[in-house]
Structure formats: C-alpha cells, structure tokens
FIZA-175325 format. One record per residue (C-alpha): x, z, y. Coordinates in nm, 2 decimals. Each point is the difference from the previous one (the first is absolute). Example, Ala and Ser with C-alpha at 12.3 -4.5 7.8 and 13.67 -1.06 7.14 Angstrom:
+--------+--------+--------+
!      u !      w !      v !
+--------+--------+--------+
!   1.23 !   0.78 !  -0.45 !
!   0.14 !  -0.07 !   0.34 !
+--------+--------+--------+
This chain:
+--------+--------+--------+
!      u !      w !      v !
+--------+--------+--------+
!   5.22 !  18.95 !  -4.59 !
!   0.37 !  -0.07 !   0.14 !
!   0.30 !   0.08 !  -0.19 !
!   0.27 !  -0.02 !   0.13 !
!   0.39 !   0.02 !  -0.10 !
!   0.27 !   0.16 !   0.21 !
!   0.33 !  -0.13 !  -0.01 !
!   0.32 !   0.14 !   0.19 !
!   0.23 !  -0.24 !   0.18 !
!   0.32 !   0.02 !   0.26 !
!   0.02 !  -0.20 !   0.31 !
!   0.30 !  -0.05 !   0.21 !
!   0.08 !  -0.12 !   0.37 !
!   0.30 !  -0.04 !   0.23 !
!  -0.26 !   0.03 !   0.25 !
!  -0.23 !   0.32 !  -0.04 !
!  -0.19 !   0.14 !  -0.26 !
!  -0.37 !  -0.19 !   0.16 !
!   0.22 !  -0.29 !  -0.11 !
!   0.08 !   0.14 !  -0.36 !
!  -0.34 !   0.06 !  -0.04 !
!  -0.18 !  -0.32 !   0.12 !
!   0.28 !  -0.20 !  -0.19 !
!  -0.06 !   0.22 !  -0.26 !
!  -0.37 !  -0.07 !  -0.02 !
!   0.03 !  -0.35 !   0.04 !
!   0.26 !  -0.05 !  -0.32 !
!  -0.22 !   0.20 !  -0.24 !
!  -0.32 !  -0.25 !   0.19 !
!   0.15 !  -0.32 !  -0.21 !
!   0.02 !   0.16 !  -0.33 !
!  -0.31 !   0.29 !   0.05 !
!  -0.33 !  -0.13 !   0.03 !
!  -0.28 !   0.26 !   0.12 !
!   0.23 !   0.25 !   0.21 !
!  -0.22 !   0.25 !   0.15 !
!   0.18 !   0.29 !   0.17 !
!   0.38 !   0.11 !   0.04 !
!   0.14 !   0.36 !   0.06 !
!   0.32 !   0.11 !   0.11 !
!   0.16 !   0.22 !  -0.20 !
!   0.35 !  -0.02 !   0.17 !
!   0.21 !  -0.12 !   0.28 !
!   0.37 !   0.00 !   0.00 !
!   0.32 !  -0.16 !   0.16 !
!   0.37 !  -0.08 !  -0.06 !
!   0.20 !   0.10 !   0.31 !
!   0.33 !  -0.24 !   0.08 !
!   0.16 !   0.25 !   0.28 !
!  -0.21 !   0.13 !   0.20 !
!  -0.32 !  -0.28 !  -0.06 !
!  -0.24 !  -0.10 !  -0.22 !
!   0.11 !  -0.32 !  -0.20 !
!  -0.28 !   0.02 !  -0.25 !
!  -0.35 !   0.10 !  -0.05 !
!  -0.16 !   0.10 !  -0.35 !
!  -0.39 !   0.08 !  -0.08 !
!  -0.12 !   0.12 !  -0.33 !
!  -0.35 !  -0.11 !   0.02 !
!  -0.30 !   0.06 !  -0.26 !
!  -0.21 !  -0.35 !  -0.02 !
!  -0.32 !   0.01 !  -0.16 !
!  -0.21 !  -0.28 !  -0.12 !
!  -0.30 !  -0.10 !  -0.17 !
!  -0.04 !  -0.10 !  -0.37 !
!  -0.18 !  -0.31 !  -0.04 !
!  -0.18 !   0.12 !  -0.31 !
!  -0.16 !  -0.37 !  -0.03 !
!   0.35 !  -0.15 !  -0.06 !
!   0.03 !  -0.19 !  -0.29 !
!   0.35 !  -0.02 !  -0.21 !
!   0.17 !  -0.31 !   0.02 !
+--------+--------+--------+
C-alpha cells in the first residue's frame, strides 16, 4: 500500500505558466524524492500594460512516503 503526501507549491515564469509548472516540478525534484502526480489548482498573471509580464501556478504535488526510511 502507497501513501502518499500532498504538498502545495507556487511556480513562476516570465515565459508562460507550462514554464512555471515544469520549473516548478523540477525545483521541488532536488529536494522531493518519490513525486508521483501534480494538479493544478490555479493559474494566474501579473499584467505590465496591456501584457503578461509574469506567470504564477498553485500546484498540488503529491509523493510517496518511503515507509522503509530509516532516521538518521
């Protein structure tokens, strides 16, 4: 049996919000070790005039609890 843990995270891109999410994926990929599945929960942007100057995701990351982890 899998348990799993969710956590929720923001990703941000000058580029568009694919970006925030992949860079935010990647990030929380160094520090999170058996991601599993990601949901979007929200997109938004800032406006400067009349574009888009910056893209934000709220994302919900899950991953798996290694329940054979020992404490160091």
């Amino acid at each position: 049996m899998d348990i799993k843990k969710h956590l929720i995270i923001t990703g941000n891109s000058t580029i568009s919000w694919k970006d925030a999410i992949v860079k935010a994926i990647e990030e929380a990929s160094k520090t999170i070790d058996y991601l599993y599945d990601v949901k979007i929960l929200e997109q938004r942007a800032h406006i400067d005039g009349n574009k888009i100057s910056e893209y934000f995701v709220d994302l919900d990351l899950s991953f798996i609890v290694d329940i054979n982890r020992k404490d160091s």
